[in-house]
SEFIZA-3560 file (N, C-alpha, C; in Angstrom, 3 decimals):
REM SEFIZA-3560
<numar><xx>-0.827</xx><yy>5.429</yy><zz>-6.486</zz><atom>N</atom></numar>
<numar><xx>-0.750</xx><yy>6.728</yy><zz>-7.128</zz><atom>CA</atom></numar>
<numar><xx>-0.372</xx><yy>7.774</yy><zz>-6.085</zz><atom>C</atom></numar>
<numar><xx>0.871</xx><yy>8.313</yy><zz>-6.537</zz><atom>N</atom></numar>
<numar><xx>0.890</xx><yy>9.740</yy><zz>-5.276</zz><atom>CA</atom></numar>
<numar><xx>0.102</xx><yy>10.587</yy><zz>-5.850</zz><atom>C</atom></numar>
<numar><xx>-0.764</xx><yy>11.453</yy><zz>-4.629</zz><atom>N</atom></numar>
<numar><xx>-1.689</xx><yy>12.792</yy><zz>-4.788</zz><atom>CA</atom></numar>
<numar><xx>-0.411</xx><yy>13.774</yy><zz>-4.724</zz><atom>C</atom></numar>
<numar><xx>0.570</xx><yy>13.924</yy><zz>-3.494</zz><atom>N</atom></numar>
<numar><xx>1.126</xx><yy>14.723</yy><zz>-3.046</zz><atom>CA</atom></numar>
<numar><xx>2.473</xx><yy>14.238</yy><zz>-2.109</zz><atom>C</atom></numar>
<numar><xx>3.344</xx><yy>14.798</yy><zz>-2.249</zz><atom>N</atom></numar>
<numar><xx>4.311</xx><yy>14.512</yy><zz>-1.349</zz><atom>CA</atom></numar>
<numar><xx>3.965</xx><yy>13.281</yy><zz>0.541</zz><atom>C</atom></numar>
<numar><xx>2.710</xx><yy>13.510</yy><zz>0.929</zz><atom>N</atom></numar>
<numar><xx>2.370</xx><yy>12.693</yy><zz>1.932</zz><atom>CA</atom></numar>
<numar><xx>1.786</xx><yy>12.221</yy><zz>1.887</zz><atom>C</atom></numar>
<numar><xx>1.452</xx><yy>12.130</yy><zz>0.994</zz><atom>N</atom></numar>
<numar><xx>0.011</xx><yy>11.016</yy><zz>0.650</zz><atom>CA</atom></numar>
<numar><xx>0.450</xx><yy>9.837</yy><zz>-0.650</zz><atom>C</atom></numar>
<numar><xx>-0.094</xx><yy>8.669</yy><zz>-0.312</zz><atom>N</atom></numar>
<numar><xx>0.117</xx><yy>7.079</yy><zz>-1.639</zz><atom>CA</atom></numar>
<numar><xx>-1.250</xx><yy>6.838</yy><zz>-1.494</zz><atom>C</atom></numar>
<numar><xx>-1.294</xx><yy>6.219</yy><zz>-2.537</zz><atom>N</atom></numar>
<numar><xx>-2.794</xx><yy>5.793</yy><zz>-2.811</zz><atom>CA</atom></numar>
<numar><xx>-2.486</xx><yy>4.871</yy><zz>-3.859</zz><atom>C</atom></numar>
<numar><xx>-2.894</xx><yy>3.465</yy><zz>-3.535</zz><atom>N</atom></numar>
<numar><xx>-2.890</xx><yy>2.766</yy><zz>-4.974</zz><atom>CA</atom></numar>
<numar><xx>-4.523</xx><yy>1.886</yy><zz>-4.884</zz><atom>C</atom></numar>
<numar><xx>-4.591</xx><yy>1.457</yy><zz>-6.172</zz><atom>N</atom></numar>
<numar><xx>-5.487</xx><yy>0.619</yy><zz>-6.141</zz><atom>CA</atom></numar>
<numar><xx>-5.707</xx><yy>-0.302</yy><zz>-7.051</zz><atom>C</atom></numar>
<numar><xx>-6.035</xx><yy>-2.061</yy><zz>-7.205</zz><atom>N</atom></numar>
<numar><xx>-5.985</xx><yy>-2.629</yy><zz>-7.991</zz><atom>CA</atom></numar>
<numar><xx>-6.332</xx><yy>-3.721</yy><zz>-7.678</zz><atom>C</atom></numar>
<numar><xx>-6.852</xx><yy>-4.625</yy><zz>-8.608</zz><atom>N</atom></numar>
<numar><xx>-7.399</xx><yy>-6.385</yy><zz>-8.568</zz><atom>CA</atom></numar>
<numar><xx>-6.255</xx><yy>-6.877</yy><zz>-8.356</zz><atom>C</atom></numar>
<numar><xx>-6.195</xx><yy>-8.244</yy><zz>-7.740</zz><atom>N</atom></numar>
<numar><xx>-5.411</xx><yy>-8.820</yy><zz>-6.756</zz><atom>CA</atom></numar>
<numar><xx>-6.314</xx><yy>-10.309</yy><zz>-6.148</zz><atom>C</atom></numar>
<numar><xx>-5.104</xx><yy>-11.280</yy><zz>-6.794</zz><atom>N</atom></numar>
<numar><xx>-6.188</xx><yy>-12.580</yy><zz>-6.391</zz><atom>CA</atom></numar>
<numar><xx>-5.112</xx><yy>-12.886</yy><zz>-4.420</zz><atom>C</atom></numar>
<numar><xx>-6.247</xx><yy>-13.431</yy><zz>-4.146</zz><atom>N</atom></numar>
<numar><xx>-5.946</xx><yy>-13.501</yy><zz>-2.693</zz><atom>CA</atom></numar>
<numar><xx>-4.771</xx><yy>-13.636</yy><zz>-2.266</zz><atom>C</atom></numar>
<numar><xx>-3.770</xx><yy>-14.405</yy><zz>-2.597</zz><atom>N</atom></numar>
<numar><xx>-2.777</xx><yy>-14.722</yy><zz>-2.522</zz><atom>CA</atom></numar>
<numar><xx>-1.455</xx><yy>-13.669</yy><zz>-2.746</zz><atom>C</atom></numar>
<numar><xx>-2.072</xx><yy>-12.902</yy><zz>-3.859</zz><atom>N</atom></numar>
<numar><xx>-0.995</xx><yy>-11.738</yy><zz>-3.718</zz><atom>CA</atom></numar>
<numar><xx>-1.153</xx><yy>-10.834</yy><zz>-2.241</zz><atom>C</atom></numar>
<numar><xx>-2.821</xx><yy>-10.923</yy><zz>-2.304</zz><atom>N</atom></numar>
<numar><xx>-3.315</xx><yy>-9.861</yy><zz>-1.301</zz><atom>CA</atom></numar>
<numar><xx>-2.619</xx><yy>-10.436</yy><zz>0.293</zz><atom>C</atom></numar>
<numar><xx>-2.516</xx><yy>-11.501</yy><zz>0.362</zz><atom>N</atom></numar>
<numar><xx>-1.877</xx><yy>-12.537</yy><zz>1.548</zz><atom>CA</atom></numar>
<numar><xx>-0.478</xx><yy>-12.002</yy><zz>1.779</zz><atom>C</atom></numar>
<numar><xx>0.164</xx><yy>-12.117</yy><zz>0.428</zz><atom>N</atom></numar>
<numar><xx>1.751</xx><yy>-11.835</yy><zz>0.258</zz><atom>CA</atom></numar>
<numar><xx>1.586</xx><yy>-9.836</yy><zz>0.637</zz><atom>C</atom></numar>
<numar><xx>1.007</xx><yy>-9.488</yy><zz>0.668</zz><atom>N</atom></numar>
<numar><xx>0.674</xx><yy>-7.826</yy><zz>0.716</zz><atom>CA</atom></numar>
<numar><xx>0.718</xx><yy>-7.380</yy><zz>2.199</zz><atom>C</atom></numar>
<numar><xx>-0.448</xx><yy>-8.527</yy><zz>2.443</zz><atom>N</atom></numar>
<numar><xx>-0.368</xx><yy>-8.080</yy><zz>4.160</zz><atom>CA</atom></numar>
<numar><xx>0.291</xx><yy>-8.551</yy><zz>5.251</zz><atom>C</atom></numar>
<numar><xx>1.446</xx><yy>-9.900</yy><zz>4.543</zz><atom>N</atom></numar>
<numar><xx>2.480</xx><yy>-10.348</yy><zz>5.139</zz><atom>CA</atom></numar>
<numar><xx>4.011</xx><yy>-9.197</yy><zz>5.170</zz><atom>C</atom></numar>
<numar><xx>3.890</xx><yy>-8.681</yy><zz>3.952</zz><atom>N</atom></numar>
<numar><xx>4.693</xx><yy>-7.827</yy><zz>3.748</zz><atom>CA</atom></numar>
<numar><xx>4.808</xx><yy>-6.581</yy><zz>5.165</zz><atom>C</atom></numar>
<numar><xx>3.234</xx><yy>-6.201</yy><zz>5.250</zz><atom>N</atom></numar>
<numar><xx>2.625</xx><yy>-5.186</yy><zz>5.898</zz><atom>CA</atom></numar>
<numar><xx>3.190</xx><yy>-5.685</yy><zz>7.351</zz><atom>C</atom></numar>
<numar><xx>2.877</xx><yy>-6.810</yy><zz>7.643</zz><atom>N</atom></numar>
<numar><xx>3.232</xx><yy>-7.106</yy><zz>9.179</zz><atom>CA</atom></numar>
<numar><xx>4.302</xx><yy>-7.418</yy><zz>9.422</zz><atom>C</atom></numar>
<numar><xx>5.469</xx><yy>-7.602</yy><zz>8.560</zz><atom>N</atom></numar>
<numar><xx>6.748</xx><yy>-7.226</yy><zz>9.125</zz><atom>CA</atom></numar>
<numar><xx>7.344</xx><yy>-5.965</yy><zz>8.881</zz><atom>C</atom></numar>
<numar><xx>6.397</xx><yy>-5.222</yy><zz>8.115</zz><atom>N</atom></numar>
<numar><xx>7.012</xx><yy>-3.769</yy><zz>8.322</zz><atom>CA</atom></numar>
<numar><xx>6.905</xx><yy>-3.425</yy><zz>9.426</zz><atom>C</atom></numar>
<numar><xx>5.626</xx><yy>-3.428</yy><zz>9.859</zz><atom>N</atom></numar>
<numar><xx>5.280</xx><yy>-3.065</yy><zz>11.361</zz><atom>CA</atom></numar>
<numar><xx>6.087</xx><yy>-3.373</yy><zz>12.715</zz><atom>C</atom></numar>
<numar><xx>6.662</xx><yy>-4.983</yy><zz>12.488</zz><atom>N</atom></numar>
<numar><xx>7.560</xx><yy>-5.432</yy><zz>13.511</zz><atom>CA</atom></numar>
<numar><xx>8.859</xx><yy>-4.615</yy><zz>13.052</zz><atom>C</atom></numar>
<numar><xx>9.757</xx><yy>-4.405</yy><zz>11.985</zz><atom>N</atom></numar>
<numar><xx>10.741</xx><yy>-3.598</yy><zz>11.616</zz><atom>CA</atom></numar>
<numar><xx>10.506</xx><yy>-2.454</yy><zz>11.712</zz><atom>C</atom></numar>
<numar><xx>9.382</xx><yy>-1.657</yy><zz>12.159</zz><atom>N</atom></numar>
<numar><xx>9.324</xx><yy>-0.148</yy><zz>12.267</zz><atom>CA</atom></numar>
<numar><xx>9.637</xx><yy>1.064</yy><zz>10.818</zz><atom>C</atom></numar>
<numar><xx>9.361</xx><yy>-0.112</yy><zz>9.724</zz><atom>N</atom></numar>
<numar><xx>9.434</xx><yy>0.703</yy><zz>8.592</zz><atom>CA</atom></numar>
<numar><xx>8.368</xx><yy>0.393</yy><zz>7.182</zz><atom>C</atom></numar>
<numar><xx>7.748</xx><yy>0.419</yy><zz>6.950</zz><atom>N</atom></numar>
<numar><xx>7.046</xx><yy>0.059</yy><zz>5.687</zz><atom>CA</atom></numar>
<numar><xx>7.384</xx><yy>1.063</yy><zz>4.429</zz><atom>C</atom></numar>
<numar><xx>7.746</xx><yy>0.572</yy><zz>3.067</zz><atom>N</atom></numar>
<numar><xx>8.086</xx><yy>1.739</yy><zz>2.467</zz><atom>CA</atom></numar>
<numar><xx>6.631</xx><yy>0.919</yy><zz>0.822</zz><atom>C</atom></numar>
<numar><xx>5.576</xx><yy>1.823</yy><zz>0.881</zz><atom>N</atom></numar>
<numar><xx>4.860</xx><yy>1.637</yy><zz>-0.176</zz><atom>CA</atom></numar>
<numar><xx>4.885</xx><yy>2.431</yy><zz>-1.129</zz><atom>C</atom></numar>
<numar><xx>5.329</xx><yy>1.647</yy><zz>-2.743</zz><atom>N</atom></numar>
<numar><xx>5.713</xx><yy>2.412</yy><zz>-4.241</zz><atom>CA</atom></numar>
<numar><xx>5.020</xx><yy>1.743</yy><zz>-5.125</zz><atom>C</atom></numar>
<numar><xx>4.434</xx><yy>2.271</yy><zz>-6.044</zz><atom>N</atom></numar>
<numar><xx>4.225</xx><yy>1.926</yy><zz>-7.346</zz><atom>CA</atom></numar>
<numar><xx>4.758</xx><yy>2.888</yy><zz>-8.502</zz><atom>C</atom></numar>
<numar><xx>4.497</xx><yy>2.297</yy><zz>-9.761</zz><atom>N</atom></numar>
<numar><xx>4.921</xx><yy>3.243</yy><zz>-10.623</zz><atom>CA</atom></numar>
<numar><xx>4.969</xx><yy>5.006</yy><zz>-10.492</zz><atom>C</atom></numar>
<numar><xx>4.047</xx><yy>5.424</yy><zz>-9.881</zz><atom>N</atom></numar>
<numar><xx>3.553</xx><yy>6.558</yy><zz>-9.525</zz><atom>CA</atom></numar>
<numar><xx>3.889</xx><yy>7.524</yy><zz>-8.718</zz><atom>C</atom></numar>
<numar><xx>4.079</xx><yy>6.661</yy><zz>-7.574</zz><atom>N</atom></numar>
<numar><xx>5.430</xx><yy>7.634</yy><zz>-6.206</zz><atom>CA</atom></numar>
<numar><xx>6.319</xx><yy>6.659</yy><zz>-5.526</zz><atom>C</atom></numar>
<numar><xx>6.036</xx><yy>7.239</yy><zz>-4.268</zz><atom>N</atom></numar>
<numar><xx>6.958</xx><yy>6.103</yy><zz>-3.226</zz><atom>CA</atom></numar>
<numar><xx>6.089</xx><yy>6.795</yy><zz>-2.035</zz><atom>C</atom></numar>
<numar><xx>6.132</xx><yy>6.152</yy><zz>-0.435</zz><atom>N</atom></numar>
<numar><xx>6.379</xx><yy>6.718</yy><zz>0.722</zz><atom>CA</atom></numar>
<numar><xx>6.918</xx><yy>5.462</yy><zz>1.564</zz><atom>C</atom></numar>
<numar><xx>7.629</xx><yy>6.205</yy><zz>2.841</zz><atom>N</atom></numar>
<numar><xx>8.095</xx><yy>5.314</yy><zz>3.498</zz><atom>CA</atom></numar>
<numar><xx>7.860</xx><yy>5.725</yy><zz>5.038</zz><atom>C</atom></numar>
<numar><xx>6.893</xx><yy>4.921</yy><zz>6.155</zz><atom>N</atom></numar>
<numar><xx>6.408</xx><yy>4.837</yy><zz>7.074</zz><atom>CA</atom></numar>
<numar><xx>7.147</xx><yy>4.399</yy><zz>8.463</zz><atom>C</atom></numar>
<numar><xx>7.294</xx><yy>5.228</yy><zz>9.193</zz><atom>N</atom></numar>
<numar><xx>7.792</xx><yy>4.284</yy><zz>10.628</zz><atom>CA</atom></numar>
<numar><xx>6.888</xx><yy>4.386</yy><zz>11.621</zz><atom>C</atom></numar>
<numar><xx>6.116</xx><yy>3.201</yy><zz>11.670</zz><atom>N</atom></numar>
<numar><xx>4.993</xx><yy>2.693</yy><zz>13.128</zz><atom>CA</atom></numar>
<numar><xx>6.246</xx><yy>2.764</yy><zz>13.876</zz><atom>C</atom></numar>
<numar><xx>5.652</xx><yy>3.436</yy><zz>15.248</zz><atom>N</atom></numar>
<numar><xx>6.299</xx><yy>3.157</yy><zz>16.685</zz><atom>CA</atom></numar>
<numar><xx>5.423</xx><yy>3.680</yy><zz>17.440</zz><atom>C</atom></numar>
<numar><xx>5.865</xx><yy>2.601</yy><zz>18.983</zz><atom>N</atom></numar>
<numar><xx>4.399</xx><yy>3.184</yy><zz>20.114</zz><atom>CA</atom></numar>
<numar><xx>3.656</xx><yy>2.351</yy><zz>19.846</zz><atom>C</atom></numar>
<numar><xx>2.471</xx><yy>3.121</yy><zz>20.621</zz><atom>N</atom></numar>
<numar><xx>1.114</xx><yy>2.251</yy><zz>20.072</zz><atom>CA</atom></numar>
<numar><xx>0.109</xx><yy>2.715</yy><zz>19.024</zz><atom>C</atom></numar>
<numar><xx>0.039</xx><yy>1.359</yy><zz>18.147</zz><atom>N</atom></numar>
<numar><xx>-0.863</xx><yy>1.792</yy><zz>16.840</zz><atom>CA</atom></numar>
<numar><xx>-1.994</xx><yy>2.069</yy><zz>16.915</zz><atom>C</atom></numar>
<numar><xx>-2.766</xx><yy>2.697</yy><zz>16.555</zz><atom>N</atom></numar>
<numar><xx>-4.321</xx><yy>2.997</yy><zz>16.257</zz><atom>CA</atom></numar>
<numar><xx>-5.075</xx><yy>1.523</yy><zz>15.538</zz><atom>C</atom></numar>
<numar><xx>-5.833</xx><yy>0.662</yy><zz>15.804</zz><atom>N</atom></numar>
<numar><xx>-6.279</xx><yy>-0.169</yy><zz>14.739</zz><atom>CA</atom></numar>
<numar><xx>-8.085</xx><yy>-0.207</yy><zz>14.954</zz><atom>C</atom></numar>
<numar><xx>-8.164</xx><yy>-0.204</yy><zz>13.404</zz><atom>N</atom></numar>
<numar><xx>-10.001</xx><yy>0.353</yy><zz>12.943</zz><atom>CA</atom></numar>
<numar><xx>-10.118</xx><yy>-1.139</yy><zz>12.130</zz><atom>C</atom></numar>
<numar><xx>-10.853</xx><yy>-2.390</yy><zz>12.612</zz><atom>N</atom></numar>
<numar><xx>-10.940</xx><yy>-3.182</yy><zz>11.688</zz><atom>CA</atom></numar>
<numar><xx>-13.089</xx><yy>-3.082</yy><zz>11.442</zz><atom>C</atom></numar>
<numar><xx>-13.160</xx><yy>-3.317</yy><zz>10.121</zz><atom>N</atom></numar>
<numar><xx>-14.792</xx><yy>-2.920</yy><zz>9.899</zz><atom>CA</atom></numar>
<numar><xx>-14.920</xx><yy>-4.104</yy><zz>8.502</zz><atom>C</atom></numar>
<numar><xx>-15.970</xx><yy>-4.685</yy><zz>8.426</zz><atom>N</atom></numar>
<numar><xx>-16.187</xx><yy>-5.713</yy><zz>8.475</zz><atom>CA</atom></numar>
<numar><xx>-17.877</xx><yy>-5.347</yy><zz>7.775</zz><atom>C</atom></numar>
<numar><xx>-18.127</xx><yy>-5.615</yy><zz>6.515</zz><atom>N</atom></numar>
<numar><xx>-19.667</xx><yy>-5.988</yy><zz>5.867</zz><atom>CA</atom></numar>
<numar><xx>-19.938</xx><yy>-6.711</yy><zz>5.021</zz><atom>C</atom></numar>
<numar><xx>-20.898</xx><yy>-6.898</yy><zz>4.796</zz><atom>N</atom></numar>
<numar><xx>-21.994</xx><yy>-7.846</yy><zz>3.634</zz><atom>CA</atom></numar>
<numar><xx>-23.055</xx><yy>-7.409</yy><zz>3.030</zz><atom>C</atom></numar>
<numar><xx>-22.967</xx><yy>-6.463</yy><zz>2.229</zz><atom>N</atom></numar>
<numar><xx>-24.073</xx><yy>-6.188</yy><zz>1.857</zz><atom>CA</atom></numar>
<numar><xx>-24.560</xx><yy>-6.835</yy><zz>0.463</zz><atom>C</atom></numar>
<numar><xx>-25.592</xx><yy>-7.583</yy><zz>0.228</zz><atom>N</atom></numar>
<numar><xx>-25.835</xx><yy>-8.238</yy><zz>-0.974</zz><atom>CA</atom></numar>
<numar><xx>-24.773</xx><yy>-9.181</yy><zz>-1.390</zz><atom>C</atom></numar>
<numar><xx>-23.905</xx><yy>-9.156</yy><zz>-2.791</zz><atom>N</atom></numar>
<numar><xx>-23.062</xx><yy>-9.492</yy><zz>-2.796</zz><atom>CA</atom></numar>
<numar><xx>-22.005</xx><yy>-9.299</yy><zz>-3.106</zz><atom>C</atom></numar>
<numar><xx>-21.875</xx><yy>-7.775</yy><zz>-2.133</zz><atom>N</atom></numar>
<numar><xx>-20.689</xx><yy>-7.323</yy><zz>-2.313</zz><atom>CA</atom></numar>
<numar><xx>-20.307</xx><yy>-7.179</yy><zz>-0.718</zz><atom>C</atom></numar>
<numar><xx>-18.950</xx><yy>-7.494</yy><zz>-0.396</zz><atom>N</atom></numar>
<numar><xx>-18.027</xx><yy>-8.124</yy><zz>0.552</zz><atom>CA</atom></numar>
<numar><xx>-16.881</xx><yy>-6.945</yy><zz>0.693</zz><atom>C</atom></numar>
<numar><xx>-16.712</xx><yy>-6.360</yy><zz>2.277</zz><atom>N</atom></numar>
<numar><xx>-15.890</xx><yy>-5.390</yy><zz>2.345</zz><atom>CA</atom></numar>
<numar><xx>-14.931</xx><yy>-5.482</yy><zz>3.559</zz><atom>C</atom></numar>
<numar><xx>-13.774</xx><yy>-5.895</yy><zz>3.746</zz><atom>N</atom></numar>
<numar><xx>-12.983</xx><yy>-5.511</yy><zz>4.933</zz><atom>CA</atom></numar>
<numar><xx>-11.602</xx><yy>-4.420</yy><zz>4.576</zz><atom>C</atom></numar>
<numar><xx>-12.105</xx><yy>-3.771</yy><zz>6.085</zz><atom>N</atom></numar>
<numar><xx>-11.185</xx><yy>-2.083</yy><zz>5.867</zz><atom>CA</atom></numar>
<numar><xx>-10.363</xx><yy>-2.831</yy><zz>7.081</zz><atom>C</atom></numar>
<numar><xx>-8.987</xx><yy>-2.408</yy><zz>6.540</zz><atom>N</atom></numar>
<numar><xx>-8.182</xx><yy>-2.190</yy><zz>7.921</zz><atom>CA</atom></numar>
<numar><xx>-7.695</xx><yy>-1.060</yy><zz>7.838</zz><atom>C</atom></numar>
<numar><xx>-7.295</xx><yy>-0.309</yy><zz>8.991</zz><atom>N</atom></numar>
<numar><xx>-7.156</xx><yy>0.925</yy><zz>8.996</zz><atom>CA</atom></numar>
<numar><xx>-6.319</xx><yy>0.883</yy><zz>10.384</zz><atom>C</atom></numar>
<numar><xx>-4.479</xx><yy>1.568</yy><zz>10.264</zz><atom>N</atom></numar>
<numar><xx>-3.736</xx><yy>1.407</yy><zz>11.005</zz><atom>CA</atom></numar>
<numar><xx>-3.250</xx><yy>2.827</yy><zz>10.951</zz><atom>C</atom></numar>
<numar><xx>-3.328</xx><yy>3.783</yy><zz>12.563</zz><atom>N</atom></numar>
<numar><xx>-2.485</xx><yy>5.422</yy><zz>12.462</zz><atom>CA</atom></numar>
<numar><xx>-1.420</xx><yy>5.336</yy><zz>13.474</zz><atom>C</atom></numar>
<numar><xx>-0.947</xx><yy>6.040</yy><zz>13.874</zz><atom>N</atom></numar>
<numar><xx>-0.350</xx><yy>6.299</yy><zz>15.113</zz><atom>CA</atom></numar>
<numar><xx>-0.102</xx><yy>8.104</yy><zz>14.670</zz><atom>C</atom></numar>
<numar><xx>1.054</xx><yy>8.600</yy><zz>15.689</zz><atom>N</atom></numar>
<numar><xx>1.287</xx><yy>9.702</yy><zz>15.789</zz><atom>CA</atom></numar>
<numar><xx>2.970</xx><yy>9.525</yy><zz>16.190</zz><atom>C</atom></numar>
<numar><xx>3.147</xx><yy>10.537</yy><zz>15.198</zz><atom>N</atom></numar>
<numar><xx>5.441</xx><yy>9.873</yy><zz>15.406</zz><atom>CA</atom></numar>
<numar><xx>5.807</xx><yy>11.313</yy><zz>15.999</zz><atom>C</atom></numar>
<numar><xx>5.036</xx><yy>12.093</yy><zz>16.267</zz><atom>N</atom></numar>
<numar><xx>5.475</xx><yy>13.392</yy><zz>16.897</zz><atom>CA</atom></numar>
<numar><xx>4.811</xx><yy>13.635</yy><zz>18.428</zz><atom>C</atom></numar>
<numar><xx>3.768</xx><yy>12.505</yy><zz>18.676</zz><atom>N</atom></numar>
<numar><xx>3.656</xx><yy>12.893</yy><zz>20.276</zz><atom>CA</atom></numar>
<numar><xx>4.028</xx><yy>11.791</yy><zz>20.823</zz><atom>C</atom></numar>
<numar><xx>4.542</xx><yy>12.373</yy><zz>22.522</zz><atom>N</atom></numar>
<numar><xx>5.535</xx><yy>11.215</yy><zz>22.971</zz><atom>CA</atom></numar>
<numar><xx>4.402</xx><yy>10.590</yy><zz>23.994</zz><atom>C</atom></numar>
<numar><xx>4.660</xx><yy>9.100</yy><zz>24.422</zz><atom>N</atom></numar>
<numar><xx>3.871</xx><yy>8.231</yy><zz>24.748</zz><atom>CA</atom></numar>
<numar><xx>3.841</xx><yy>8.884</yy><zz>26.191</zz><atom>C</atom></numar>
<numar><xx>1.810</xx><yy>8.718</yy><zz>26.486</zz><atom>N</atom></numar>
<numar><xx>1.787</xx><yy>9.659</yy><zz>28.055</zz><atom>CA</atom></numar>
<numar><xx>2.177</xx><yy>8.148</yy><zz>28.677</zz><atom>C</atom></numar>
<numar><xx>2.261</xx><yy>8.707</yy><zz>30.147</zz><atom>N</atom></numar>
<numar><xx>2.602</xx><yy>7.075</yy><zz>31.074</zz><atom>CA</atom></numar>
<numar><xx>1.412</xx><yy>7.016</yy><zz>31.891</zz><atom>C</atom></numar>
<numar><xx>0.135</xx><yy>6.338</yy><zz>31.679</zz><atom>N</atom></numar>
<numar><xx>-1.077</xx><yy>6.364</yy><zz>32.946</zz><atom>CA</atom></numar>
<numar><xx>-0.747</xx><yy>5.202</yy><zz>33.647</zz><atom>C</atom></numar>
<numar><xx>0.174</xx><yy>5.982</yy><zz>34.755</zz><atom>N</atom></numar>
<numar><xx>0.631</xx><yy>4.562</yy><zz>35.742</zz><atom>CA</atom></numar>
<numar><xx>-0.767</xx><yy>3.957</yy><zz>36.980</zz><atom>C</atom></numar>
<numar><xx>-0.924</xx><yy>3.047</yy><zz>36.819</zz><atom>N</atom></numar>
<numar><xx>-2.298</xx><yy>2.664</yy><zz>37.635</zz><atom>CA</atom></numar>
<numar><xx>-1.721</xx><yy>2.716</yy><zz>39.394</zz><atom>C</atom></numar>
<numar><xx>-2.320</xx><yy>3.188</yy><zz>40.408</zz><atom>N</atom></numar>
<numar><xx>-1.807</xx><yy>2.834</yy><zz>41.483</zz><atom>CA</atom></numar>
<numar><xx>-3.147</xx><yy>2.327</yy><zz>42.173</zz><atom>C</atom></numar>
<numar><xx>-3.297</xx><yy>1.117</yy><zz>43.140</zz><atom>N</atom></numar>
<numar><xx>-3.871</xx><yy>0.667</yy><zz>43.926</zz><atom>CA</atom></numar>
<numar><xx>-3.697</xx><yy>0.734</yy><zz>45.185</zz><atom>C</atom></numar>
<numar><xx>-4.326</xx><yy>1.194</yy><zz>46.468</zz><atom>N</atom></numar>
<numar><xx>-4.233</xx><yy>1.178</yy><zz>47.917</zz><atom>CA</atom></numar>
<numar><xx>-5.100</xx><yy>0.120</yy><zz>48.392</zz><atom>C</atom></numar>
//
């Protein structure tokens, strides 16, 4: 669902296998530097470059079962260089 011009949001049941085919999709966007996610509702289209941000979180509570992945970067600041030097 688009909220707004920068923002997608979808959500929906999904037996594993699609969800497999979803996040296969996801990881060659990432190697191609483009992901473009649409449903009926909007579109957006993403370019990872640099280095990514990654948040993986992981629970169990009772019996309900939760993994977040959570991937940012920043496409407007340029990569600092912390060159290491040793004497």
């Amino acid at each position: 669902m688009l909220e707004n011009k920068n923002r997608f949001r979808h959500q929906s049941l999904q037996d594993s296998e699609s969800i497999q085919e979803l996040l296969n999709s996801i990881a060659a966007g990432i190697k191609k530097g483009e992901i473009t996610f649409s449903d009926q509702d909007g579109e957006i289209r993403l370019e990872p470059k640099g280095l990514l941000d990654l948040k993986v979180t992981a629970s169990e509570e009772e019996s309900r079962h939760r993994l977040e992945l959570r991937i940012s970067w920043q496409s407007d600041q340029p990569l600092k260089s912390n060159s290491l030097s040793v004497k």
